[in-house]
N, C-alpha and C positions, 0 to 999 in steps of 0.2 A: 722491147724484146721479150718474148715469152721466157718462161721460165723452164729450164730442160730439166727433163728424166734425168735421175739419179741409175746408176748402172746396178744397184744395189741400197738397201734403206741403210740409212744414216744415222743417230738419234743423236743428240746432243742433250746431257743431262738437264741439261735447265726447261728444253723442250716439253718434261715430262714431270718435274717436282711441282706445279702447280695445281696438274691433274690431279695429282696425287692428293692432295693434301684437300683439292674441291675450291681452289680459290679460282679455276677454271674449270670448265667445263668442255670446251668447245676441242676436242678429239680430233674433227678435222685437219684444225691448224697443225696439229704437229705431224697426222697424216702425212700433210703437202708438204712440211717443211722437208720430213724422213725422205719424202721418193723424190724430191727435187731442189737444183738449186737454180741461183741467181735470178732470184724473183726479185719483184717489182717493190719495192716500198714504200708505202703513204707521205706524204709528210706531215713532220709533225714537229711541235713546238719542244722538244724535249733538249736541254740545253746537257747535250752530252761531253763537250767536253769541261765544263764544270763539274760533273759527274767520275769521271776519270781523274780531276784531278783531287777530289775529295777522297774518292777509293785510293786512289796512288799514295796519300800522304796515312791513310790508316791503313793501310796493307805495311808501306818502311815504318811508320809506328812499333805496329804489332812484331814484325819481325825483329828490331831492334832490341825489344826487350826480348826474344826470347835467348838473340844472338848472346847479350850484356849477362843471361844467365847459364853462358856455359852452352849452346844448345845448337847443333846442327841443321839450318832452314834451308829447304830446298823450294824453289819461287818460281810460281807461275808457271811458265814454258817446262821447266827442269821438271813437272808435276804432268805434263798432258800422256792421258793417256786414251786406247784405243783398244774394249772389247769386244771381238768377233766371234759374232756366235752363226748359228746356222742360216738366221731368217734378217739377222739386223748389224749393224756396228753400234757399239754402244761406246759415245766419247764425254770427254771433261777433262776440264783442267783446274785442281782444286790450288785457291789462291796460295797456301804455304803447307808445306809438309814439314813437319818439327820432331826431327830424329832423336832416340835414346837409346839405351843400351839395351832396354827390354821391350820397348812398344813404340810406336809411331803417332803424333797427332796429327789430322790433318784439320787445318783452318781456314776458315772464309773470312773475311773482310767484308760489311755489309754496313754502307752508311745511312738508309733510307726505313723505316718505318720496320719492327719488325714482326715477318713474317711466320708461319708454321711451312712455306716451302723452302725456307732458307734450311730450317731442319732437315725436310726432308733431302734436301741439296747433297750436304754433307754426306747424309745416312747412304746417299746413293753411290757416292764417292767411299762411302767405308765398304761398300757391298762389292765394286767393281774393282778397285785399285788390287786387293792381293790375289784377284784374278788373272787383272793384264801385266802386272807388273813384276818380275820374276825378285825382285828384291825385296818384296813386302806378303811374299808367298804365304809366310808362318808368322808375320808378325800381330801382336797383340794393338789394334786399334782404338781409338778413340778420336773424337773428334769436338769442335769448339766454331761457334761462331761469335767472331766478334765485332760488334756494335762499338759507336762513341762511347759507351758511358757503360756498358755491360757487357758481359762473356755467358753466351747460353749453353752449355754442356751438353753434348750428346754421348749416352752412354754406349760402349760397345753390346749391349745388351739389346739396344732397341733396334740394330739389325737382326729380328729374326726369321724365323721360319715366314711368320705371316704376312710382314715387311716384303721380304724376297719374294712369295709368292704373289702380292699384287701389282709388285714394278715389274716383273718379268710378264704378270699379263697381261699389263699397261702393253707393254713394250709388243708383244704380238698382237694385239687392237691396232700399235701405229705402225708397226711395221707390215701386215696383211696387205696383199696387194689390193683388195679391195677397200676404197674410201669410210670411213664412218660418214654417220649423218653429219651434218650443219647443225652447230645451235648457235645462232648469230644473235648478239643484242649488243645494244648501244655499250653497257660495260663491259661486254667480252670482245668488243672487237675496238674498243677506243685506244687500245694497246696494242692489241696485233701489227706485225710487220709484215702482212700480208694485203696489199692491197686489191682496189678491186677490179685490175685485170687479171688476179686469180682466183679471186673470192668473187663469183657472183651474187653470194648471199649476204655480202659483209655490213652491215648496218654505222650510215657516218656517228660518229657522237655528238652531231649535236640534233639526234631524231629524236621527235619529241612524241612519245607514246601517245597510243590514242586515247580517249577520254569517255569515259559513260557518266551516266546518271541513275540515280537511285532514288528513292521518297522514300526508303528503310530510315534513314538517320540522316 
């Protein structure tokens, strides 16, 4: 079954923290993902519910100790939020929000290699949450991803001006009703969840580039 129009663009955070950050490239994908759903997806070897259950056991980790110090966590679903702007919806649901008397932390849980879009992840959740969210309107932010073995700190600081202004332009590049180019390569598309009865451009991973010769070296 084809994949239907969206009545309106959609974005889902995580859609858009990789671009950001350049560990993707391929603008399309989140294009299609923004103006449509219920697409097709590949298969693939990824052993997700092992996954879920490794997240699951460090997300009640992390909450546990913040619960044992006193500290208000608000989890998962209790966290989803929805900004509507002119052109796009911008959504995410940040893994724990950890309330205080003066500021609010929000946390991710991230068991797998770490990233610079996991930063931007968060960053993007401190930009949009005292937007959509009328109870964290005025509140003092900061935010934390935690890893098995470390906690990487995001300052409320490094949401700034410049920040905001290139995820908001991200965000009209995916929301436009007109498509971006394709940049399709064996790493950029050996992950995507787009398969390719919607990607005609999608390259399998196991394509093997093509090869020249040289008498240089």
């Amino acid at each position: 079954m084809p994949a239907a129009q969206r009545a309106f663009p959609y974005i889902w955070t995580t859609w858009l923290t990789k671009l950001l950050t350049g560990e993707s490239s391929c603008e399309w994908a989140a294009w299609f993902r923004a103006h449509h759903q219920g697409w097709e997806r590949p298969p693939n070897d990824f052993n997700f519910a092992q996954w879920q259950i490794d997240h699951t056991a460090l997300l009640n980790d992390t909450r546990r100790k913040f619960e044992d110090s006193g500290y208000d966590v608000r989890v998962e679903g209790q966290n989803a939020f929805r900004l509507q702007g002119h052109i796009s919806t911008l959504a995410g649901q940040p893994d724990l929000i950890v309330l205080s008397s003066d500021h609010i932390l929000i946390v991710d849980a991230k068991t797998g290699v770490e990233r610079a879009s996991h930063v931007a992840q968060v960053m993007v959740y401190m930009y949009a949450l005292p937007l959509a969210l009328e109870q964290y309107r005025d509140a003092r932010i900061a935010g934390e991803i935690h890893y098995p073995n470390r906690i990487q700190r995001v300052p409320q600081g490094g949401v700034n001006q410049e920040f905001i202004h290139r995820l908001i332009t991200l965000i009209h590049r995916v929301a436009a009703p007109d498509p971006p180019p394709w940049t399709p390569s064996a790493a950029e598309c050996r992950f995507c969840d787009i398969s390719a009865a919607d990607c005609p451009e999608r390259v399998d991973h196991d394509h093997v580039p093509e090869k020249g010769t040289t008498a240089d070296f």
